[in-house]
N, C-alpha and C positions, 0 to 999 in steps of 0.2 A: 304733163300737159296742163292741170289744172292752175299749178304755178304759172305756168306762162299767160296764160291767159288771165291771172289775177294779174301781175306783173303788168301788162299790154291797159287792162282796165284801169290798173295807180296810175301808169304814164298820165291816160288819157285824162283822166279827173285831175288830176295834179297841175298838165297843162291847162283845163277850164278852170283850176279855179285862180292861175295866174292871169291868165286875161279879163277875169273879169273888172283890175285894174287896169288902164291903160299903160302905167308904168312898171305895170308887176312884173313882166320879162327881165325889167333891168335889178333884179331884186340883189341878184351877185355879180362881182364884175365880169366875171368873165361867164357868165350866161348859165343857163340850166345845167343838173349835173346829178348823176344817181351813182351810188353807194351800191356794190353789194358785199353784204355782211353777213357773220353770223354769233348769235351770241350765245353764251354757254346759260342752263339751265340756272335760276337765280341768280343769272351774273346780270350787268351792265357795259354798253359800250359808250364810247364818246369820239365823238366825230367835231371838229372842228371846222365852222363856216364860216367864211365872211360874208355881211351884207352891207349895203349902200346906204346911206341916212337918207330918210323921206320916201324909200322905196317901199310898195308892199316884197316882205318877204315870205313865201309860201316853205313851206318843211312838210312832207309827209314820208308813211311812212305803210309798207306795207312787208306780212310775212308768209311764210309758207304755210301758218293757219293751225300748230300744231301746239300754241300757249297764247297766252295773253303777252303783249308787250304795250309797253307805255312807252311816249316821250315827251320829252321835256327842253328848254331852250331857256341857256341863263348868258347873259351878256359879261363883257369881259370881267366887269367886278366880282362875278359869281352867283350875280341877284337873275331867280327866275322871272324872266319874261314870261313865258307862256311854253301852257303844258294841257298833254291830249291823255288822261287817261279812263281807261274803257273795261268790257271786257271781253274785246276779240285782239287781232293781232295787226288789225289798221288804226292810222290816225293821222292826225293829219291839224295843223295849225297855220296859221296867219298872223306877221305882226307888221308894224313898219318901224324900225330903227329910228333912234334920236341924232345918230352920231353913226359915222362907219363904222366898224367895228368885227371881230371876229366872235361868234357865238358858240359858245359851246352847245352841238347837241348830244342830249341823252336817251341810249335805248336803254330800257329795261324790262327784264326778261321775265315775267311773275311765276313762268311755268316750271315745271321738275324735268323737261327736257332741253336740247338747246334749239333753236329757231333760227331757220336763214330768211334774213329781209333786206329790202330793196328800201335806201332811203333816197329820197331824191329831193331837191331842190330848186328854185324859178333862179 
């Protein structure tokens, strides 16, 4: 229960914090989109996004609350854009692209167990 209602809460902030550009909807082409995943304890995921040049792009990220996870967002050359780390198992970034492009994101997982999380995207 608790999950879902943390889950239900990402949506909802995820969704306000794309609005609060007027073109932040159009962040990826084919529109909003959640990830569910899970990552093994010390390990790392990667998930591949594409976003639109000039658009805000929102990436967050939420877990089941059971370690820490970080992520991170590097553009096709490899070079990090932008990274959320913390020490709970949300986060959540903002960028706007230069160029279209496909983005590598990265979870990672800092804790001794493994974590399921919801990534989602505008």
């Amino acid at each position: 229960m608790f999950k879902t209602l943390k889950t239900l809460a990402f949506v909802a902030v995820l969704g306000l914090a794309a609005t609060l550009t007027p073109t932040a909807e159009a962040g990826h082409p084919d529109g909003p989109g959640l990830i569910k995943a899970s990552v093994a304890a010390r390990g790392a995921n990667y998930h591949r996004i594409t976003f639109l040049a000039g658009e805000v792009a929102v990436v967050g990220l939420t877990g089941d609350g059971d370690t820490d996870l970080d992520l991170y967002v590097y553009d096709a050359n490899g070079n990090l854009v932008v990274y959320n780390e913390n020490d709970h198992d949300d986060a959540m970034v903002r960028f706007v692209p230069r160029r279209t492009q496909t983005f590598t994101i990265k979870v990672v997982n800092r804790g001794r167990v493994y974590n399921e999380y919801d990534l989602g995207h505008n």
